[in-house]
N, C-alpha and C positions, 0 to 999 in steps of 0.2 A: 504494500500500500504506500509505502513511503519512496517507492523508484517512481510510483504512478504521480505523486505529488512534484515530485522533483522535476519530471518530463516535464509536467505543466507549466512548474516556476522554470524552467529554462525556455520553454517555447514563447512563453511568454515577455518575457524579457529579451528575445531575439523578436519581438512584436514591436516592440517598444522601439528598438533600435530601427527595425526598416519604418517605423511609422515615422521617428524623425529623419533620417533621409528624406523621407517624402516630404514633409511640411517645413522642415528646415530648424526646428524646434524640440528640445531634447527638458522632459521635467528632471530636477534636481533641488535638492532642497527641504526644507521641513515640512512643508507646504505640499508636497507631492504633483499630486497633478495638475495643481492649476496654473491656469496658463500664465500670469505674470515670473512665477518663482523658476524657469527654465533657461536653457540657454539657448538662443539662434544663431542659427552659422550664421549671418550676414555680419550680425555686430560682434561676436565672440567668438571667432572660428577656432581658436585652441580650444577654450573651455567646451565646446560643440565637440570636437574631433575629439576629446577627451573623455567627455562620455558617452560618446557612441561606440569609441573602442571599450568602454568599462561595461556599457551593457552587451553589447555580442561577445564579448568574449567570455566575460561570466553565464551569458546565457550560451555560450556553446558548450562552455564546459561543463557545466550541470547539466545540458540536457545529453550530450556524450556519457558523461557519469550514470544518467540514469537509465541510457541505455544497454550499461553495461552489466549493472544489474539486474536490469529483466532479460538478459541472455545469459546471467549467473554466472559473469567473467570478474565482476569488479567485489570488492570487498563490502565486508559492513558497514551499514549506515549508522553510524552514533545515534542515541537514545533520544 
């Protein structure tokens, strides 16, 4: 149950990162998703490219991880 949750949190997070490529606007912040607390490439483009790479890579990696689990290759999941 806990590989099935992870797949999620990684697809999702690899969601997040094509959706700001499309729009140009990445959330970050305490504030989460709304739309003033993010960064856009046009005025920010390191802090933009910065967490575009922080969401797809975290979200490739969890969701690689979680497939490796439900093919019974990858180790235990902490409690």
């Amino acid at each position: 149950m806990k590989a099935w949750f992870l797949l999620v949190l990684g697809i999702g997070l690899l969601a997040i990162a094509v959706q700001g490529l499309l729009r140009g606007w990445l959330p970050n912040g305490r504030n989460g998703f709304r739309q003033g607390t993010g960064v856009e490439r046009e005025s920010q483009p390191l802090g933009f490219w910065f967490f575009f790479c922080l969401y797809a890579g975290v979200g490739l990696y969890v969701a690689i991880h979680a497939l490796r689990l439900l093919a019974g290759h990858g180790g235990p999941v902490a409690p």
